[in-house]
BAFI-3210 file (N, C-alpha, C; in Angstrom, 3 decimals, decimal comma, padded with zeros to 6 digits):
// residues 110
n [1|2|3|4|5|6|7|8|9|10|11|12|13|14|15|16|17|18|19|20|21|22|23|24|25|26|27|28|29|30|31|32|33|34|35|36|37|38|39|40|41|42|43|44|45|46|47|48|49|50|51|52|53|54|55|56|57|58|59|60|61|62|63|64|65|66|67|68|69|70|71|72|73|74|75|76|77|78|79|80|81|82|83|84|85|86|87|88|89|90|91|92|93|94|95|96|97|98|99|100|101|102|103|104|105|106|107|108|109|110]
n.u [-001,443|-003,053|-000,790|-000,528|-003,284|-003,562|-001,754|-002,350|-004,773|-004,166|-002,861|-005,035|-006,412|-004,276|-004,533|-007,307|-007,527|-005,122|-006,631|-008,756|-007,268|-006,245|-008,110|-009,100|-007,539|-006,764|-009,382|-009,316|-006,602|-007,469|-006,634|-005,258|-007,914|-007,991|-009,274|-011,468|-014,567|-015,839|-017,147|-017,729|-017,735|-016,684|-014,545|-013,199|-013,501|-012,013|-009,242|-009,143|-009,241|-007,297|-005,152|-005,245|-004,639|-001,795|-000,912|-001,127|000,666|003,261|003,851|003,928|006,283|009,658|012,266|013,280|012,672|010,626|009,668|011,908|012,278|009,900|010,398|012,176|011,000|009,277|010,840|012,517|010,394|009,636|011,693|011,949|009,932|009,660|012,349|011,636|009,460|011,320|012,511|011,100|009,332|011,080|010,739|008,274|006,967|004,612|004,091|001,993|001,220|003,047|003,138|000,762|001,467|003,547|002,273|000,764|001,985|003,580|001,859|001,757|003,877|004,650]
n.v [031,466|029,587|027,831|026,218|025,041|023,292|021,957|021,279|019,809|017,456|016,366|015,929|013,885|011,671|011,004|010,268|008,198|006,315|005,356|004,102|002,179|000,270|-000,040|-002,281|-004,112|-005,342|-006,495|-008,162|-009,804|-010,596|-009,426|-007,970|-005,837|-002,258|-001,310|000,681|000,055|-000,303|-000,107|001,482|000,482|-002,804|-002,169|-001,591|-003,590|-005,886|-004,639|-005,258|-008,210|-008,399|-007,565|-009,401|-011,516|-010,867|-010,717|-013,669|-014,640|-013,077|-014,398|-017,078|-017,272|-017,409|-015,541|-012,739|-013,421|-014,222|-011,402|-010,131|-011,640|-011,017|-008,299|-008,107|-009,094|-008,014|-005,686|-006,728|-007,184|-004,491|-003,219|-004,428|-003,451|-001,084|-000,838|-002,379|000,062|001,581|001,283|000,364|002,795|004,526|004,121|004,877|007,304|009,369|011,839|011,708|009,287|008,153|008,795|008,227|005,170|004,971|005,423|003,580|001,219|001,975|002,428|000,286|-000,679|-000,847]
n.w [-012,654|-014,310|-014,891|-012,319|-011,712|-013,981|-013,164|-010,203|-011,079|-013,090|-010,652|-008,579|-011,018|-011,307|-008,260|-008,169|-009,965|-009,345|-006,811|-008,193|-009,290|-007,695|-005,660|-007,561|-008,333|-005,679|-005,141|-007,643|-006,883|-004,461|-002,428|000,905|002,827|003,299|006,475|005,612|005,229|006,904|010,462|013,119|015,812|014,968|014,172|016,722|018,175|016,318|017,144|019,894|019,483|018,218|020,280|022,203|020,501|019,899|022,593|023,376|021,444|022,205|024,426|023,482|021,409|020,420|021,503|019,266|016,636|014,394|014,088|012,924|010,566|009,781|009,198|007,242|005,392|004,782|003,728|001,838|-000,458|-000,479|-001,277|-004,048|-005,198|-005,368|-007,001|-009,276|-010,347|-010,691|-012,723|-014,911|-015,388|-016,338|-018,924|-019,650|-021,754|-022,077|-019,283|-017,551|-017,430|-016,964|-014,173|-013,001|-013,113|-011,835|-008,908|-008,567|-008,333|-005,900|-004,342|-003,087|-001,546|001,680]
ca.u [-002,605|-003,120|-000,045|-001,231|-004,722|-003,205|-000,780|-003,803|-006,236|-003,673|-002,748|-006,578|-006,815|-003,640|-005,190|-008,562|-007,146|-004,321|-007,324|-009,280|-006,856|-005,899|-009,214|-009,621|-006,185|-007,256|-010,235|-008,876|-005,435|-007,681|-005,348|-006,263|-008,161|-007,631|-010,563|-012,140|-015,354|-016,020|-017,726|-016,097|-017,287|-016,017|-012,624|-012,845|-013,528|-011,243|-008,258|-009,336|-008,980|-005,830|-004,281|-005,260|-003,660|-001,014|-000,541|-000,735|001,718|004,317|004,480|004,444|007,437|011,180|012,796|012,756|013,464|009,884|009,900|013,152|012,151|008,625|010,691|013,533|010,639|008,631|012,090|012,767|009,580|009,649|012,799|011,628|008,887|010,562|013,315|010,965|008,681|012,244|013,134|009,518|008,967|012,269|010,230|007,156|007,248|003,462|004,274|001,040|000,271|003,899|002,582|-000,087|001,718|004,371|001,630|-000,032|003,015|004,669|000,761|002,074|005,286|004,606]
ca.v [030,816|028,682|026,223|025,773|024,762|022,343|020,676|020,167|018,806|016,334|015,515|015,058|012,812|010,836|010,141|008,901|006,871|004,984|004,601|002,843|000,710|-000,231|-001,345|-003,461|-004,987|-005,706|-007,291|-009,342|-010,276|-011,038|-008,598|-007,941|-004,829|-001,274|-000,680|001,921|-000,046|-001,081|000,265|001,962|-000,932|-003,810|-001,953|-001,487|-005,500|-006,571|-004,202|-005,986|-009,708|-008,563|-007,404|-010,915|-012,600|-010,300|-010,626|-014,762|-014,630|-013,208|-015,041|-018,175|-016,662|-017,204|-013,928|-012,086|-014,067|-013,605|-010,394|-009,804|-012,121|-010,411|-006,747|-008,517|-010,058|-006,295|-004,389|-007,151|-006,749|-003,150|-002,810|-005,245|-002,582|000,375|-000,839|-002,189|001,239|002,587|000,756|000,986|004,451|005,056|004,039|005,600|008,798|010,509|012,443|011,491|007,903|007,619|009,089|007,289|004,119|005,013|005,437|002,277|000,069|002,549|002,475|-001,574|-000,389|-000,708]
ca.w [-012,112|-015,180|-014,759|-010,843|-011,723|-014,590|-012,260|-009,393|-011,455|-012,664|-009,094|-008,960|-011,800|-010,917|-007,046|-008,167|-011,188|-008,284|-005,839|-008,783|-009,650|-006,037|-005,437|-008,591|-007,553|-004,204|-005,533|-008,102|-006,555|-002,982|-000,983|002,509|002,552|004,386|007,660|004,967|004,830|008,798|011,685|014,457|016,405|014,347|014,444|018,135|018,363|015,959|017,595|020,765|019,653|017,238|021,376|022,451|020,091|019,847|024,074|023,418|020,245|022,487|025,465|022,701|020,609|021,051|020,509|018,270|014,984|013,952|013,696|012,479|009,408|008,620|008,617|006,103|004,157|003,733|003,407|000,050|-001,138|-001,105|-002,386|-005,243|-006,161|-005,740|-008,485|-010,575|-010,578|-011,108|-014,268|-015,618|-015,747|-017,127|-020,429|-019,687|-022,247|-021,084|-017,592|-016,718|-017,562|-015,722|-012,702|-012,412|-012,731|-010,033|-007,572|-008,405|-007,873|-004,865|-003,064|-002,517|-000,434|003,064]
c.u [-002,990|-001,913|-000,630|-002,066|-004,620|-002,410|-001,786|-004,596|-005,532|-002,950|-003,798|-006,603|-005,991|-004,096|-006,318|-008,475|-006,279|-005,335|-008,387|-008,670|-006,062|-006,634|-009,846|-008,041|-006,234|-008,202|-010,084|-007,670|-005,933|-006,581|-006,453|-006,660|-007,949|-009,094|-011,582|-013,356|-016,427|-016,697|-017,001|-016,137|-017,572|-014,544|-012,343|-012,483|-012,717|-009,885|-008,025|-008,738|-007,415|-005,040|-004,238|-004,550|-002,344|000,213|000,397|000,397|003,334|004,738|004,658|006,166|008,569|011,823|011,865|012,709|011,824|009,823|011,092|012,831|010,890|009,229|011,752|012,393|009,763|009,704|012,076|011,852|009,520|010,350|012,594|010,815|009,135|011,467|012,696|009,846|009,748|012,581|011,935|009,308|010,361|011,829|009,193|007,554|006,487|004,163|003,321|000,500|001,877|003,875|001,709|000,935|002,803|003,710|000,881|000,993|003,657|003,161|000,881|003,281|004,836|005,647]
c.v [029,593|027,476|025,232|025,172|023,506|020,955|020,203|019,685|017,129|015,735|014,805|013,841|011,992|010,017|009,158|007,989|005,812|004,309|003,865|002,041|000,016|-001,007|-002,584|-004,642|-005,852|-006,779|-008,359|-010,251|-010,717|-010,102|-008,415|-006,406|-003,481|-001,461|000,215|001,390|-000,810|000,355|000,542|000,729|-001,883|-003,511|-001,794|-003,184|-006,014|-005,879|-005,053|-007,483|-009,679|-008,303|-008,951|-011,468|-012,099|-011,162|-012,201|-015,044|-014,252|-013,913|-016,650|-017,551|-017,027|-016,476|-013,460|-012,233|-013,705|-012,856|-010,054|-010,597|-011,309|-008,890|-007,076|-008,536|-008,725|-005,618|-004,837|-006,615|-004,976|-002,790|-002,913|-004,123|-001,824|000,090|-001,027|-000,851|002,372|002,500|000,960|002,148|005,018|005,197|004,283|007,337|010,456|010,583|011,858|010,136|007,116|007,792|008,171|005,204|003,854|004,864|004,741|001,404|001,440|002,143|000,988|-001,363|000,150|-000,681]
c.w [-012,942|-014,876|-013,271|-011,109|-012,797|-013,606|-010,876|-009,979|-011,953|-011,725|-008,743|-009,018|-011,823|-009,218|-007,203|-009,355|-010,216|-007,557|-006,667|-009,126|-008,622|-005,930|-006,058|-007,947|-006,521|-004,650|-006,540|-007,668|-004,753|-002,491|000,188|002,439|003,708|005,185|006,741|005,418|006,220|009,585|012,463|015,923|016,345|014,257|016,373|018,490|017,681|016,680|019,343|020,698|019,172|018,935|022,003|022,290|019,771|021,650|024,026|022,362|021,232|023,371|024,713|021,796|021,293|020,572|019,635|016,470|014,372|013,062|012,647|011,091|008,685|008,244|007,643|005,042|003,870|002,855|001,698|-000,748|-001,402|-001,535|-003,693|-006,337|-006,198|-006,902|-009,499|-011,073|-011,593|-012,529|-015,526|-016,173|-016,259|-018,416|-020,743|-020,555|-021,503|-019,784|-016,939|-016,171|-016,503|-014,085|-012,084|-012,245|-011,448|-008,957|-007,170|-007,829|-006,360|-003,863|-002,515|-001,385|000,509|003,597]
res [x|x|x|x|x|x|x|x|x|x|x|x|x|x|x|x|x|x|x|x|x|x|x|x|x|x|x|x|x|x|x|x|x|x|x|x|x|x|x|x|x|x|x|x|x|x|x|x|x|x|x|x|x|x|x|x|x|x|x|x|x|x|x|x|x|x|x|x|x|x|x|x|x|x|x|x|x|x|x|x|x|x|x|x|x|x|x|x|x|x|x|x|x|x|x|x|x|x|x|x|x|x|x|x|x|x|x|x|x|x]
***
């Protein structure tokens, strides 16, 4: 019962240490932020205009090159951070302080 109750609390204390340093991230690096902090309708209205311009985006578009470039240009990037998380924590000794940093750099891989 004792190891259980060790290994959830630092699951715990590894979640709300990533989701503070997400949001400082976010906030200093300007990232675009998750819906967390919206109205259900301001997300109804923005899902609305995002179909709009979604609708007008395709009938402007030729093919599919677009696309096909913004899923190359996530795939790199996430590759990018996945290796470097990989190489990183290779030299992380603490279990814990390596945890947490895996799940700071992996919570970027979309």
């Amino acid at each position: 019962m004792g190891p259980a109750l060790l290994a959830l609390s630092e699951q715990l204390l590894v979640v709300i240490v990533v989701r503070g340093l997400r949001r400082q991230a976010v906030k200093v690096l300007h990232l675009p932020r998750n819906d967390q902090g919206k109205s259900q309708q301001e997300k109804m209205e923005e899902t609305e205009k995002e179909k709009e311009k979604a609708a007008v985006n395709e009938e402007q578009q030729e093919g599919t090159g677009l696309r096909v470039r913004h899923a190359v240009t996530n795939f790199v990037i996430s590759s990018a951070l996945a290796y470097l998380d990989g190489r990183l924590c290779r030299h992380i000794p603490n279990t814990l302080v390596r945890r947490i940093v895996s799940g700071f750099l992996l919570s970027f891989v979309e």
